[in-house]
C-alpha positions, 0 to 999 in steps of 0.5 A, spaced: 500 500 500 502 506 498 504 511 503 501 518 503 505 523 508 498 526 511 494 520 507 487 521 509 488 529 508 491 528 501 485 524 499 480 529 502 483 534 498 483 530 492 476 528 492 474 536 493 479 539 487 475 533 483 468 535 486 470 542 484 472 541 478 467 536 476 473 532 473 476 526 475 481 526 470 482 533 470 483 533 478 489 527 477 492 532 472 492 538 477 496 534 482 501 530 477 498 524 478 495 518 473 489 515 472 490 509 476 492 513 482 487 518 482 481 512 482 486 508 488 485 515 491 477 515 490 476 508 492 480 508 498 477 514 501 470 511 499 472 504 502 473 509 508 467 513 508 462 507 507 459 509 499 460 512 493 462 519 492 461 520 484 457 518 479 461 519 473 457 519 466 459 522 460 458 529 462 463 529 467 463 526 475 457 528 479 457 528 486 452 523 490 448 525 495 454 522 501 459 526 496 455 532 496 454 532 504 462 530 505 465 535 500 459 541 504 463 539 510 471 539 507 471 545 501 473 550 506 478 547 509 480 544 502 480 551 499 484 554 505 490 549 503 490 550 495 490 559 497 496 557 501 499 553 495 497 559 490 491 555 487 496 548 486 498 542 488 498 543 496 505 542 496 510 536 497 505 535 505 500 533 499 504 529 494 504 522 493 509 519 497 512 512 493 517 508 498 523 504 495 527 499 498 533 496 496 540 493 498 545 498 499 549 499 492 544 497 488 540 501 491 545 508 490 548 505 484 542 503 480 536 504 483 537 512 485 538 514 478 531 510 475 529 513 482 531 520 479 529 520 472 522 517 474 521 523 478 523 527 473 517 524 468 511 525 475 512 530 478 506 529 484 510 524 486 516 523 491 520 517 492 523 515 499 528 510 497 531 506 503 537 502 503 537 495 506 540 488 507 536 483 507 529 481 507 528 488 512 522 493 510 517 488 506 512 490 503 508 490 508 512 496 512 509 501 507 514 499 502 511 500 494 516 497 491 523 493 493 529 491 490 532 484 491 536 479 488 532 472 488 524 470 489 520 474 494 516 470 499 515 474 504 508 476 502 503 475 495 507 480 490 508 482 483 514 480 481 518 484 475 525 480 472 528 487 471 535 483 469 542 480 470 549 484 473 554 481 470 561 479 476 568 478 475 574 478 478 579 483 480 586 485 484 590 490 484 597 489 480 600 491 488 597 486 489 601 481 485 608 484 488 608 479 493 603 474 492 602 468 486 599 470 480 591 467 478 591 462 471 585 458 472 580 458 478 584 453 483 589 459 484 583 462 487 583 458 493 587 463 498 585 466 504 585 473 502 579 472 497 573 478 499 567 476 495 559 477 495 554 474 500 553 467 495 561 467 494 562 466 503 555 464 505 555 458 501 562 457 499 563 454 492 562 459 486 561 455 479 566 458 473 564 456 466 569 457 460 564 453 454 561 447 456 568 446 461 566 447 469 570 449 475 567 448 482 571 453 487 570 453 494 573 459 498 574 460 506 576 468 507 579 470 512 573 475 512 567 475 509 565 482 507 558 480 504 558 487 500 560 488 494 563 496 493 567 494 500 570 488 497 572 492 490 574 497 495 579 491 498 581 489 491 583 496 490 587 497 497 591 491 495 589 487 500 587 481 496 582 478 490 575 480 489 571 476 486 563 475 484 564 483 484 559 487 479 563 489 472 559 495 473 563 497 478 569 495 477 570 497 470 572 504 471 578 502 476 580 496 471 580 502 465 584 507 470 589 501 471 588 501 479 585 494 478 586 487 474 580 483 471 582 476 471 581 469 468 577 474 463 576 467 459 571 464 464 564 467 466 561 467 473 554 467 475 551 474 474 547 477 479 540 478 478 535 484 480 528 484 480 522 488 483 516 486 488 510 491 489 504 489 492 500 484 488 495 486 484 495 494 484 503 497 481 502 505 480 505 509 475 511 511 478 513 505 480 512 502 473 516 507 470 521 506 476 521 499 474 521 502 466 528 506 467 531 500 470 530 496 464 532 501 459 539 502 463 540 494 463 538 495 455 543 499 454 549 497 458 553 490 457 554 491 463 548 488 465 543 482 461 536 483 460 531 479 464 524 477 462 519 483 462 515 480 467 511 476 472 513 470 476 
């Protein structure tokens, strides 16, 4: 369920712009919000007020009897909110609020610009990203929408495949000053591997090289379980960092800070989908989910999953 800062104030003065208006439509338009939005706001309001508020015909939306005792007892107070906002939107105390949550660098790599250019495209919205780890703020904890990395069965959700981040291996040429060099996947097995959670978590990462398979069990001296904080070891010198996201790493390795080895084999990729709330996805949230998609689309970085559902 989306939350709204000042929820039943924002769907009280929906409905009397609406009322005043004699226009749903033209009432969702005025706030910058979409039409399935605008009749979520409607049916929530009506489900709080026990009936229909508008009769809607071709000639516009007409106010029901309930409807027109309510707005008599809510259009001043409406009308005083909209004279402090200059006759617009009530301002960002009255703006849809959208929650996301997502693990910590997916979330400030990836998901924060989506976040961003899907704000740009709504401007009655307001995303409230939050950065988590693990199964933390499920959907029933306000979330619209979460980010994650495998299924979701906290809940009943709609379930977006957005893509696949392709990983690698990195170190730093320091690194090799004093410690052997890496030419098949058994080179890796040392204790200064930094790798994500299913690297030191579960303990073997399958390597691939055509239909040739290397199992590789890792014991690290230290389990980090984020992938930015293992790149940042690559690059102190301190050790390899494995199953780390290309995106990330592609600059240092231009630079020359970082070396990417075993180049020939492929890792598993990390996947990325989204979960909202079954039956009911807001706009702003699909085009969240949209510039995702577009940024996997773009990039080699990343493969391009399924459209949906799961």
């Amino acid at each position: 369920m989306t939350a709204l800062p000042g929820d039943g104030v924002f769907r009280r003065a929906f409905f009397c712009r609406a009322a005043k208006l004699r226009s749903i439509r033209r009432a969702a338009e005025s706030y910058g919000l979409s039409g399935e939005d605008a009749l979520g706001l409607l049916s929530e309001l009506e489900a709080e007020t026990g009936g229909a508020l508008f009769e809607r015909t071709n000639r516009g939306s007409f106010l029901t009897g309930r409807g027109e005792q309510l707005y008599g007892a809510w259009r001043d107070a409406a009308e005083t909110l909209e004279s402090l906002s200059g006759g617009g939107s009530p301002g960002r105390s009255l703006t849809r609020t959208y929650s996301i949550t997502a693990p910590v660098t997916t979330g400030a790599f990836l998901v924060a610009p989506a976040a961003a250019e899907a704000a740009r495209k709504n401007p009655g919205a307001f995303f409230d990203l939050r950065f988590t780890s693990g199964s933390f703020h499920p959907l029933w904890d306000g979330a619209d929408l979460r980010i994650g990395h495998g299924p979701y069965r906290l809940e009943e959700v709609e379930t977006f495949r957005i893509g696949k981040v392709r990983r690698i291996v990195v170190a730093s040429p320091s690194y090799f000053e004093t410690h052997p060099g890496v030419s098949k996947p058994d080179d890796l097995v040392r204790p200064e591997v930094f790798g994500a959670r299913d690297a030191v978590e579960t303990g073997t990462v399958v390597f691939t090289k055509g239909k040739k398979r290397s199992a590789i069990s890792f014991h690290p001296a230290v389990a980090i379980r984020n992938h930015l904080a293992s790149l940042e070891c690559a690059l102190s010198g301190a050790g390899i960092a494995i199953l780390v996201p290309l995106f990330l790493a592609r600059r240092p390795i231009e630079e020359g800070r970082l070396v990417r080895l075993l180049p020939e084999w492929s890792l598993p990729p990390l996947p990325i989908r989204a979960f909202t709330a079954r039956g009911r996805t807001p706009g702003p949230v699909l085009d969240v989910i949209r510039e995702l998609r577009e940024r996997f689309r773009a990039d080699p970085a990343f493969e391009l999953d399924g459209e949906v559902h799961e």
